[in-house]
C-alpha positions in Angstrom: 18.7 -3.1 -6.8 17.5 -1.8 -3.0 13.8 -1.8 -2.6 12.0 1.4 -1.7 11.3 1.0 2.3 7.4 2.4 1.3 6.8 -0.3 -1.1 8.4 -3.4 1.2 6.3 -1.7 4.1 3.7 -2.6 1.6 4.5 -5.8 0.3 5.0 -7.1 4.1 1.4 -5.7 4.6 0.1 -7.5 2.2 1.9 -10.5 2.6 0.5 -10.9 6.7 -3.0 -9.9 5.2 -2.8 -13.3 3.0 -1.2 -15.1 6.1 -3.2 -14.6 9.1 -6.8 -15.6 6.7 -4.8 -18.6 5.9 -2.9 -19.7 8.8 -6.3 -20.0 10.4 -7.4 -22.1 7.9 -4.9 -24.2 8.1 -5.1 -24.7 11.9 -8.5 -25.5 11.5 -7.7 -27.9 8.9 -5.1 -29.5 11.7 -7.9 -29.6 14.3 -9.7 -31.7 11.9 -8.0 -34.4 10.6 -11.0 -36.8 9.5 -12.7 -33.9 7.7 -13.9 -35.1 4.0 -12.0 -33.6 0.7 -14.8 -31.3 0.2 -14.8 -29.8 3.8 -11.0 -29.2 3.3 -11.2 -27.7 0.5 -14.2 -25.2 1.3 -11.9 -24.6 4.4 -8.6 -23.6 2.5 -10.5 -21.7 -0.6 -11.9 -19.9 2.6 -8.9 -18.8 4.0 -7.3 -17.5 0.7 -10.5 -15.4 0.0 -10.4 -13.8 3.2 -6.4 -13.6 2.8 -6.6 -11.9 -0.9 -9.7 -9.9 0.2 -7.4 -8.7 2.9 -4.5 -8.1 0.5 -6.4 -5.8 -2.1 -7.9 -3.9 1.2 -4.2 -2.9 2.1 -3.7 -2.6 -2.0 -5.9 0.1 -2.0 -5.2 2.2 1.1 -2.0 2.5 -0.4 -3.4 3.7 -4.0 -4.9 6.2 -1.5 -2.6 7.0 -0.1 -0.8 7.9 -3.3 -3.7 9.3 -4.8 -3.7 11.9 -2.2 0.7 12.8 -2.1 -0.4 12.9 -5.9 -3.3 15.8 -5.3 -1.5 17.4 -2.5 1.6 18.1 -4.9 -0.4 19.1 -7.6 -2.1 21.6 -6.1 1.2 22.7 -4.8 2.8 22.7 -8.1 -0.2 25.1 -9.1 0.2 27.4 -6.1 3.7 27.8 -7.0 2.8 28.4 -10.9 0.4 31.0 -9.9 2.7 33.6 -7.7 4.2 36.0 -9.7 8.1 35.5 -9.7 10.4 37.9 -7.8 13.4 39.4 -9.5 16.5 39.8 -7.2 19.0 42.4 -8.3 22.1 40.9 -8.5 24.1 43.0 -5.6 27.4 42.6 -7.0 26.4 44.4 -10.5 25.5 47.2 -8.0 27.0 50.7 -8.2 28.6 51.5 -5.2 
């Protein structure tokens, strides 16, 4: 099945919003090697709050995004419902 390109732009948002939060961590976690268990683990919980807190950011700019295509066509759709239709005469039924 081929991925809508709007949804992987998405998904590869929201995987680099987990990454860079982490990745960080994770460096500083490298840059200190005789840190205690509890230091560590404050570190890494850290950086994946800041990465998922990042994540649901991009999450819901894209719900807005949706949101408003959803309002924009709707209030097209209504436009369109509310002008009277034309009728074209058929030019071939014509007298001549």
């Amino acid at each position: 099945m081929r991925e809508n390109p709007r949804a992987m732009g998405l998904r590869e948002r929201v995987q680099q919003a987990i990454a860079g939060p982490v990745g960080e961590s994770e460096r500083l976690l490298n840059d200190l090697p005789t840190a205690d268990a509890e230091t560590k683990l404050s570190i890494l919980v850290s950086g994946w709050g800041r990465g998922l807190s990042a994540a649901l950011e991009e999450l819901a700019i894209a719900i807005d995004d949706l949101q408003g295509q959803r309002t924009t066509e709707t209030q097209r759709r209504r436009h369109q419902a509310g002008k009277p239709k034309r009728h074209h005469r058929n030019r071939l039924n014509e007298p001549t």
